[in-house]
C-alpha positions in Angstrom: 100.7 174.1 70.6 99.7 173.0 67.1 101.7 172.3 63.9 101.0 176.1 63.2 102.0 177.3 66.5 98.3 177.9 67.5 97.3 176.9 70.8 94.9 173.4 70.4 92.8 172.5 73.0 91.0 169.3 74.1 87.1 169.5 74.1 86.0 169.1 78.3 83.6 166.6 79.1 80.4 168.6 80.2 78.4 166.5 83.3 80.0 163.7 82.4 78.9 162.9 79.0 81.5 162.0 76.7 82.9 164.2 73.7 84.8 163.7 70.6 88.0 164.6 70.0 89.1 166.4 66.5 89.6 162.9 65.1 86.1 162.4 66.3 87.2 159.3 68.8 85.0 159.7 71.4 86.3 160.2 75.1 85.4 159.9 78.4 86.4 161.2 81.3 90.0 160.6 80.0 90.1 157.5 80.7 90.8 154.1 78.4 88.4 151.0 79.8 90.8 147.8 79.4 88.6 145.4 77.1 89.0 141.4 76.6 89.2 142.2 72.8 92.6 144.0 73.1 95.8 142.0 72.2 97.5 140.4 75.1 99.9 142.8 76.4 104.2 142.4 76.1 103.8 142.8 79.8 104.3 138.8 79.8 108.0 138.4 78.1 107.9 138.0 74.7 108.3 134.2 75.2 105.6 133.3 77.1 103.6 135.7 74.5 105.2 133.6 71.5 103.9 130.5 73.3 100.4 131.9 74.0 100.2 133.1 70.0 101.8 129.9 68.9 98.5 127.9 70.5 96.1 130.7 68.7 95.4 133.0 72.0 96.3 136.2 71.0 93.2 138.3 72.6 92.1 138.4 76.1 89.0 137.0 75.4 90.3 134.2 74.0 92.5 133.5 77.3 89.5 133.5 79.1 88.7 130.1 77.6 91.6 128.7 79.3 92.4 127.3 82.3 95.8 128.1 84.7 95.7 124.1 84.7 96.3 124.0 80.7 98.3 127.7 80.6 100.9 126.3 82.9 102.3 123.3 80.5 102.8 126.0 77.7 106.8 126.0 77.4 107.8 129.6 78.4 104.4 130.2 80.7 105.2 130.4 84.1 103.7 131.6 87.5 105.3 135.4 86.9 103.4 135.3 83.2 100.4 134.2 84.5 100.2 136.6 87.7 100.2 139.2 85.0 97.8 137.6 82.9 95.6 137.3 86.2 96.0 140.8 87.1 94.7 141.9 83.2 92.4 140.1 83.2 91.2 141.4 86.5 91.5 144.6 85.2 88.4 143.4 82.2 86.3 142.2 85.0 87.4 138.8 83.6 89.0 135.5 84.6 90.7 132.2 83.8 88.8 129.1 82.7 88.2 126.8 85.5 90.0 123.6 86.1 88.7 120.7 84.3 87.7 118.1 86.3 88.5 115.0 84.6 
């Protein structure tokens, strides 16, 4: 129900195309694609997401420019953090940066 106590509805998606809702955000299918520009998730601990915003990486996409090699000396990023990491960025179709080979 509504603020008015009117019933509200949310506009049905017809074959598939998306359709905006009443504050004209556009949906689709109701479902939210992950994207490398969101902001790292708290999933992580908040220290390890301290650490990863104290060296400037506060986006996915920025992550990707990383390697597990470099991630891993970050005081307060361990294997559990990065798993996560790993698995989110997964989810964006997206990866770390490879090792460097120095």
């Amino acid at each position: 129900m509504g603020p008015s106590g009117t019933a509200t509805s949310v506009p049905a998606a017809v074959d598939g195309a998306p359709v905006s809702d009443q504050h004209g955000l556009t949906m689709a299918n109701d479902t939210v694609r992950p994207s490398l520009a969101d902001p790292i998730a708290p999933a992580i601990g908040a220290p390890a997401l301290r650490a990863l915003r104290d060296v400037g990486i506060a986006t996915y996409a920025q992550l990707t420019e990383w390697s597990v090699d470099e991630l891993i000396r970050l005081h307060a990023v361990g294997p559990t953090a990065l798993g996560i990491l790993e698995e989110q960025l997964s989810e964006r179709d997206a990866s770390f940066a490879p090792p460097n080979s120095a």
